[in-house]
N, C-alpha and C positions, 0 to 999 in steps of 0.2 A: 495346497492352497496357493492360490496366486497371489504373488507381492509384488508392489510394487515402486520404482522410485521413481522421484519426480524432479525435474533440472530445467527449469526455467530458464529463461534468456531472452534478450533483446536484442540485437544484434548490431554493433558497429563498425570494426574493423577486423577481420578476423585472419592470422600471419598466419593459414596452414597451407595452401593453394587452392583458388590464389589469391593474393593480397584482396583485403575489403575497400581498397581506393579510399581512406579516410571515413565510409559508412559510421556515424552513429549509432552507439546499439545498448541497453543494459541486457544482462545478462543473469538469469534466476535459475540457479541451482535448489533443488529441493531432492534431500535425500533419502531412502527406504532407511530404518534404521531398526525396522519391525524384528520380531524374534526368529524368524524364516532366516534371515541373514544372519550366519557366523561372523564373530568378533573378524577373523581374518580378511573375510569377504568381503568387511563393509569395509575393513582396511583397502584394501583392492578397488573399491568403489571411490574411495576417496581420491587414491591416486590417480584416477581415469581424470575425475574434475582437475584435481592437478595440474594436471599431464596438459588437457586439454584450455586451463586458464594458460598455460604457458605460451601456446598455440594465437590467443588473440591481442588484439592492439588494447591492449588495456589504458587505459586514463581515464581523467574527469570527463574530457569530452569529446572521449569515444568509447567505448567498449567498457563499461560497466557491470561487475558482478556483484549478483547475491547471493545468499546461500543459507539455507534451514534443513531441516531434518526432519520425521518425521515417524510415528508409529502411532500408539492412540491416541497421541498427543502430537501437536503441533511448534515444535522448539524452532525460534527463531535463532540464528546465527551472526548472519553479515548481511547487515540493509545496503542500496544501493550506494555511493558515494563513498560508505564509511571507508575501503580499504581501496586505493586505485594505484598499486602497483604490485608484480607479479611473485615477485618473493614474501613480501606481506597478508597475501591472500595466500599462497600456496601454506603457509604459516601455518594462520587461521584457521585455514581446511581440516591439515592435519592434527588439530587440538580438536575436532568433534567428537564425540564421543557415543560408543556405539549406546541405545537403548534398550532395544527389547520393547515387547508388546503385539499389541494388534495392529494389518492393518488397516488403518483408517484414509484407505488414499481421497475421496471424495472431501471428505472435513480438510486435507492438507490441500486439495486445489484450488479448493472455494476461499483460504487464507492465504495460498499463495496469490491470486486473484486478487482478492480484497484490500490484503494490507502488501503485500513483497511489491504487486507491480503498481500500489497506490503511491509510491515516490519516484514511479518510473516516470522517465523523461516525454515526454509529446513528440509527434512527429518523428521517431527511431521505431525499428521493427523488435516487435516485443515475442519474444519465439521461450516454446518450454517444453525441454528436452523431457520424459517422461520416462526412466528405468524399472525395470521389473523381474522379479523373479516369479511373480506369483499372481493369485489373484486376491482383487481386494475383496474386503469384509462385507461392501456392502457394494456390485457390481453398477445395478440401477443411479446411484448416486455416484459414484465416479464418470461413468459416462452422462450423466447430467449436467454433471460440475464444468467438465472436459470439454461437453459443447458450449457451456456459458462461457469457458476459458475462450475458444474460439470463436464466440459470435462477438467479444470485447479484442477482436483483434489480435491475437496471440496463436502462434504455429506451436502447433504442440507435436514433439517428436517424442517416438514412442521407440522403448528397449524393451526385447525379451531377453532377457538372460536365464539360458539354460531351461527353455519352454518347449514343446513340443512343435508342430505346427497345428496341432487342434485345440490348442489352450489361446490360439491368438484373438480369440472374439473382444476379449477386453480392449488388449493391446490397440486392435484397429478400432475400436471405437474412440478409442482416447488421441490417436494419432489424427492431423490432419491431412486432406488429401490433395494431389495423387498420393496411394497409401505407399509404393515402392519410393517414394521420393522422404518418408517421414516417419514407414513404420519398419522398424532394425530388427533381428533375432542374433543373438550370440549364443554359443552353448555353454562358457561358465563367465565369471566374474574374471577371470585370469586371462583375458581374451578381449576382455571391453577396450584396452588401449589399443586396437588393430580399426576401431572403429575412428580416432580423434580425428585426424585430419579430414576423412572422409565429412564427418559432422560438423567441423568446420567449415569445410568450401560448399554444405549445403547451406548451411549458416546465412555463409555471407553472400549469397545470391537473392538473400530475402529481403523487400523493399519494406521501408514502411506504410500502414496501409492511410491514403492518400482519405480526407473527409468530404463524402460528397454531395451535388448541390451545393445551395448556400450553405458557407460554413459559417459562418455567424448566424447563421437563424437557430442553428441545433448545436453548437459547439459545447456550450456550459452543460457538464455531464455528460456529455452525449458517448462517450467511449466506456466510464464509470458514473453513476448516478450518484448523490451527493446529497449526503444529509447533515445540514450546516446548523450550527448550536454557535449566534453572538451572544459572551458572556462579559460582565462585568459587575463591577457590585457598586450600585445604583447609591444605594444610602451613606455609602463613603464620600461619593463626589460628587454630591450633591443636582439639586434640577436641573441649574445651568448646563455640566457637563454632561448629565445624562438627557438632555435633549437633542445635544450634538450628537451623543451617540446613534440617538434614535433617527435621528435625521440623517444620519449617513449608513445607516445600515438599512434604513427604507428606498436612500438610495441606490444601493448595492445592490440590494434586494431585486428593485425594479430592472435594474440592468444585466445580472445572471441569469440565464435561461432557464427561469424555475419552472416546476412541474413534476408531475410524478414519474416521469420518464429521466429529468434532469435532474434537478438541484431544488431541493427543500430548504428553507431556509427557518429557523426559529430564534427564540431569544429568551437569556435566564437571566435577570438583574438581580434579583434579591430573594434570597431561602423562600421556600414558600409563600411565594406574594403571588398572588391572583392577574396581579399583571403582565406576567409575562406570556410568551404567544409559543403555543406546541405548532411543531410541524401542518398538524392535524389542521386548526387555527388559522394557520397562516395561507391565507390564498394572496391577501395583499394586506402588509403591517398595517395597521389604521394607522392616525396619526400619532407622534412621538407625543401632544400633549396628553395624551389618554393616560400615560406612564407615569406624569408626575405628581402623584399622591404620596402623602408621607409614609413611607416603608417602615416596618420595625428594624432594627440594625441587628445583620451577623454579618460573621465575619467569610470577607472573599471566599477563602476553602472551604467555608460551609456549602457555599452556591455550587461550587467546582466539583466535591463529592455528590451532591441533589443532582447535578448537571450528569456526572456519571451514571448516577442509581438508573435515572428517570426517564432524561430528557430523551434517549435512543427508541425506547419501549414501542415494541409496534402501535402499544394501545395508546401512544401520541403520535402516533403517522411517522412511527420510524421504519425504516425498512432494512430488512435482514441485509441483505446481498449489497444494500451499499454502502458507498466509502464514508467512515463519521469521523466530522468535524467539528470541532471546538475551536471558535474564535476566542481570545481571550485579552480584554483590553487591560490594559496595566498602568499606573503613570507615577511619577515618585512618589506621591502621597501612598500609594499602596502600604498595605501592613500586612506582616504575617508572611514575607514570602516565603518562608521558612515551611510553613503549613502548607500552603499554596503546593509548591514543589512536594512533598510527599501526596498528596492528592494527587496531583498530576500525573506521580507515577502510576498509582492504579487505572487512572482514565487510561494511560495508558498500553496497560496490560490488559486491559481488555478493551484493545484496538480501536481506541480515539486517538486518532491526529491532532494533535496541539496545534495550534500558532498562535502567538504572541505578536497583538499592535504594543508595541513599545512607546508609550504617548512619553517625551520627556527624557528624564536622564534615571532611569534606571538600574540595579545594576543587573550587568549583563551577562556575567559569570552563571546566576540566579537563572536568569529568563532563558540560558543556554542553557542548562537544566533543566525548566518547566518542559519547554519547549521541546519535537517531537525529533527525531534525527533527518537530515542535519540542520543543527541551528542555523545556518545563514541563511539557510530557505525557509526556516517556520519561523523565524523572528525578525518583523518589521518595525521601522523606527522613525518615528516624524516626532517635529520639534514640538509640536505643540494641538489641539485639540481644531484648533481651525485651518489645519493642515493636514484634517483624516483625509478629505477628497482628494491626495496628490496620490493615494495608492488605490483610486479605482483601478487604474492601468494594471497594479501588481493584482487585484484580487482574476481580474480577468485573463491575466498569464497563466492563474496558476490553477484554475478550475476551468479554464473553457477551451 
């Protein structure tokens, strides 16, 4: 049965031959960890990423790695940022741990896709190495997943380890082309480090891909589409503030490239209030006064769990394949951040990206918990409610 692993990447600078000139790059390792793979081998595996993280210009900004694993389940490991030096990662690597199961390569692309390269950087070339011994569980949906990987941008290189040459039909479907430039055969796992440098100086010849035409007409989503949830809980802070909210998030609204191609935008104020606007709903927010009728009061992490259960649901115009967001406004009056933050975890675990508007003086220990990794990029901070409009600029960085 065919297996196989998956090793994503970005590509910045990479020190194998020859130097990356300073290139930009993250870099997304996804590992086979399936029952195909002996304990040993997957050891051998590891060491290959190793080997080969030693190989590039690692730092915050250039050359960034990830790393997950993989069988019928999808384990996340090291998001992009979290570890940017070479000893640290090589660390990390070596503490994965082998699983066992099936595999599920199609389910590990589509999360590699969705959540590993949704904190990738803009404008760096986003490449994903793809190792294998095998074939996956479900052929149709891996080469499905593998061309959605690469119609978002991402060079997918492809490893047989110890395949025939009539078992490569997956393998080239999952590699991009030219296929001698992306698609590798090795005969064992004890042979993959003859491949590193090689993989490297392909690596780093790879450009990022450049957005075309006007890029401001299709920028917001236009690489991953975006299904955005503004939260706050309305009955705490009362009409005043929740008009402000509503007036800047209609203007945000209007200004991100939404659509069903781009970016969806909805809003959850208060547990089960009628007035809040699903994905489905929202073609353009009506007006913020429509909102303010008197809410019954619960509490913030009531909203944030209902926000999780619900708000994604296709049957509110949420969509599978793209990236979910949770905006989530906060200001010291808040209560319960204690709640709050264990909620959050679950949104979570099932692949909601946080961000926290920090209106005020919060604390920050808290909202660096709520908030999705890494805090300094999911949590904004303005002094006061009539200085939400100073982070249109950030909302526009960091979805378009």
């Amino acid at each position: 049965m065919l297996r196989l692993i998956i090793v994503a990447l970005t590509v910045t600078s990479i020190i194998a031959a020859p130097r990356c000139e300073g290139k930009p790059a993250d870099i997304f390792f996804l590992l086979d960890t399936s029952s195909s793979i002996i304990p040993t081998d997957f050891v051998k595996q590891k060491q290959f990423v190793s080997e080969l993280v030693q190989v590039l210009d690692i730092s915050e900004t250039k050359t960034r790695v990830a790393v997950s694993s993989f069988s019928s389940e999808y384990y996340k490991k090291i998001d992009f940022g979290q570890i940017n030096d070479k000893q640290t990662l090589k660390d990390a690597i070596g503490e994965i741990k082998h699983q066992g199961g099936n595999t599920e390569t199609g389910n590990a692309i589509w999360h590699m896709v969705e959540q590993g390269f949704a904190t990738a950087r803009p404008g760096v070339a986003h490449i994903a190495f793809v190792l294998t011994d095998g074939q996956s569980r479900d052929m149709d949906k891996t080469l499905n997943e593998a061309e959605k990987a690469r119609k978002r941008g991402i060079y997918m290189f492809a490893i047989g380890i110890g395949l025939a040459e009539g078992d490569m039909d997956e393998l080239n479907g999952i590699g991009s082309s030219p296929k001698e430039e992306f698609v590798y055969r090795v005969p064992s796992f004890s042979v993959l480090h003859t491949l590193k440098r090689t993989l490297a100086a392909k690596a780093c010849k790879i450009e990022a891909e450049k957005p075309q035409g006007d890029q401001t007409a299709h920028a917001c989503g236009h690489n991953k589409p975006v299904d955005m949830i503004f939260t706050f809980d309305s009955p705490a802070i009362g009409s005043v503030k929740s008009q402000l909210l509503f007036t800047f998030i209609a203007n945000i609204s209007d200004k991100l490239m939404t659509g069903e191609n781009n970016i969806k935008t909805g809003v959850m104020s208060d547990y089960c209030n009628d007035n809040d606007v699903s994905f489905e709903e929202n073609e353009k927010l009506p007006h913020p006064n429509k909102y303010l009728e008197e809410p019954k009061l619960h509490s913030f992490n009531n909203i944030v769990k209902e926000l999780r259960h619900t708000s994604f649901l296709t049957e509110n115009g949420g969509r599978d394949w793209s990236r979910h967001v949770a905006v989530l406004f906060i200001d010291e009056e808040t209560e319960n951040l204690d709640a709050i933050m264990e909620e959050a975890k679950y949104a979570k675990l099932n692949d909601i990206e946080l961000f926290i508007v920090n209106i005020g003086n919060s604390n920050k220990n808290v909202l660096d918990n709520i908030a999705s990794s890494p805090p300094k990029k999911h949590v904004w901070n303005v002094n006061s409610y009539q200085e939400l409009n100073t982070l249109e600029a950030k909302f526009a960085e960091t979805f378009c």
